[in-house]
C-alpha positions in Angstrom: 0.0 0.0 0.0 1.4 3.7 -0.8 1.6 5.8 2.1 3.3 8.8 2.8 6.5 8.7 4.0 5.6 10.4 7.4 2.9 7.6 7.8 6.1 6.0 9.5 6.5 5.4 13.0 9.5 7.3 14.5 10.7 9.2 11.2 11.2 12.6 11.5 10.6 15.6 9.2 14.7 15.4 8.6 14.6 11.6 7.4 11.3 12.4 5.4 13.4 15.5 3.5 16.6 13.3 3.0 14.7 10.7 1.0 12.5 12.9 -0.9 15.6 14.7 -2.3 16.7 11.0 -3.4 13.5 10.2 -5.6 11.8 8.3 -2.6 8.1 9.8 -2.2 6.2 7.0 -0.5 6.4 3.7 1.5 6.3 1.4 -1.4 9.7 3.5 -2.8 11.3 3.2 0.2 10.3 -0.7 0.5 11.6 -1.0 -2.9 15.1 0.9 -2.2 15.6 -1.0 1.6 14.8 -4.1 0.5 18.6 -5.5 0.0 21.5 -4.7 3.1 23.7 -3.4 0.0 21.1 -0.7 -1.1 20.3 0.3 3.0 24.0 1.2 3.0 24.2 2.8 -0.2 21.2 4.9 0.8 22.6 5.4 4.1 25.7 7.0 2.6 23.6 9.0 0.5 21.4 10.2 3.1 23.1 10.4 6.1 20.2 7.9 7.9 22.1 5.0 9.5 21.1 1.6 7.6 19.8 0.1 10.9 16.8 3.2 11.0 16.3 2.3 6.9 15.8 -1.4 8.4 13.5 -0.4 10.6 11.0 1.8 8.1 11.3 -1.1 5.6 10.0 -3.5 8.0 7.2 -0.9 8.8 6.9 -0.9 4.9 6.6 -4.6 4.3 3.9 -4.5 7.2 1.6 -1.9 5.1 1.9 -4.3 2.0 -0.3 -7.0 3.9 -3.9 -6.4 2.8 -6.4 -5.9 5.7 -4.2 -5.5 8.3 -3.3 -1.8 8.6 -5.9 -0.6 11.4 -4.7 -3.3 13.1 -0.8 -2.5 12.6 0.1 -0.2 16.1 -1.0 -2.9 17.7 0.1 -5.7 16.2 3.5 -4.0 16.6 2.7 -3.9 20.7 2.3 -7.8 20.2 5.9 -8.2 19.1 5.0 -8.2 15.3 7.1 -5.7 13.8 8.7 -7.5 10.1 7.6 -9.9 7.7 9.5 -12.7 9.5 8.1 -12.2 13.1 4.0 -12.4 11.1 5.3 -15.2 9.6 6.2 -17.1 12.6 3.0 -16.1 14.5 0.8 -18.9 15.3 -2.7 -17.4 13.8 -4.6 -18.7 16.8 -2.4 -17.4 19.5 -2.1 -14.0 18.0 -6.2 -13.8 17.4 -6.5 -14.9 21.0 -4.1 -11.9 22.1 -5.5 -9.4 19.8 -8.8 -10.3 21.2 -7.4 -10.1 24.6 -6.1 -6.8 24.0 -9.5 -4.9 22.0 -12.1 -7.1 22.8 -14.3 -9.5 20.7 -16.1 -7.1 18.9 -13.2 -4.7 17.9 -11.0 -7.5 16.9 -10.4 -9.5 13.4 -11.3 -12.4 12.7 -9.3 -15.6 13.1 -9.9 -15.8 9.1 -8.5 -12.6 8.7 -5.4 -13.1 11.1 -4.6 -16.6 8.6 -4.9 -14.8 6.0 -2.5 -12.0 7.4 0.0 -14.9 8.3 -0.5 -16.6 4.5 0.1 -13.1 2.4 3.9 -12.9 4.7 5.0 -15.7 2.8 4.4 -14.6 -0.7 5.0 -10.5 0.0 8.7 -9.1 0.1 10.5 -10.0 3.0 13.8 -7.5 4.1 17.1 -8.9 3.8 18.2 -9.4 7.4 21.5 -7.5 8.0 24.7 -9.5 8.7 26.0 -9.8 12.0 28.4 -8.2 13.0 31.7 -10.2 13.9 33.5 -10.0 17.0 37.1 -8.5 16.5 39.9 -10.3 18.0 41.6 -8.4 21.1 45.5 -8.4 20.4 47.2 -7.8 23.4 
């Protein structure tokens, strides 16, 4: 889904100017230009944002592609849902039953909906994990 990029949680006005004066107007850009570690630190350079904060909006970004979920999206992310990987590995009953915990019966999706949630994560664009990073050895 295209959002604006200030749709974002935690970006600020700075990070939105930064990637508007590199082309990037909207989530779906941004998704597009994060998707691989090699293009986060390409951009980073470019933009001065550290590649762990572009991690972090192109996760948000691959949340937004998953149809139906938005209004449910802050608090999913309070669940411990916040990438493609983490939905996939959700067990659709557990997190209906904690989504229906949290909003009530009535205000929540239905366990339909939260399958079908967990089903689109396999097929949508998943983020390109970043490698760790290796100890250095201490010479003393």
């Amino acid at each position: 889904m295209y959002r604006t990029l200030e749709y974002l949680r935690g970006i600020s006005e700075d990070d939105v100017r930064r990637l508007r004066a590199r082309g990037i107007q909207h989530t779906n850009h941004l998704l597009h230009r994060t998707s691989l570690a090699i293009d986060r630190d390409r951009l980073s350079k470019r933009t001065g944002i550290s590649a762990e904060r572009l991690y972090e909006f192109s996760n948000q970004c691959t949340l937004l592609e998953v149809s139906g979920m938005e209004r449910f999206l802050p608090l999913v992310r309070r669940l411990g849902v916040s990438s493609m990987k983490a939905l996939r590995a959700q067990d659709p009953k557990d997190l209906h039953r904690k989504i229906v915990e949290a909003v009530g019966l009535a205000g929540a999706p239905s366990l339909s909906d939260v399958e079908y949630w967990i089903g689109q994560s396999s097929a949508l664009d998943i983020v390109e994990e970043p490698e760790p990073i290796k100890p250095r050895a201490v010479i003393r």
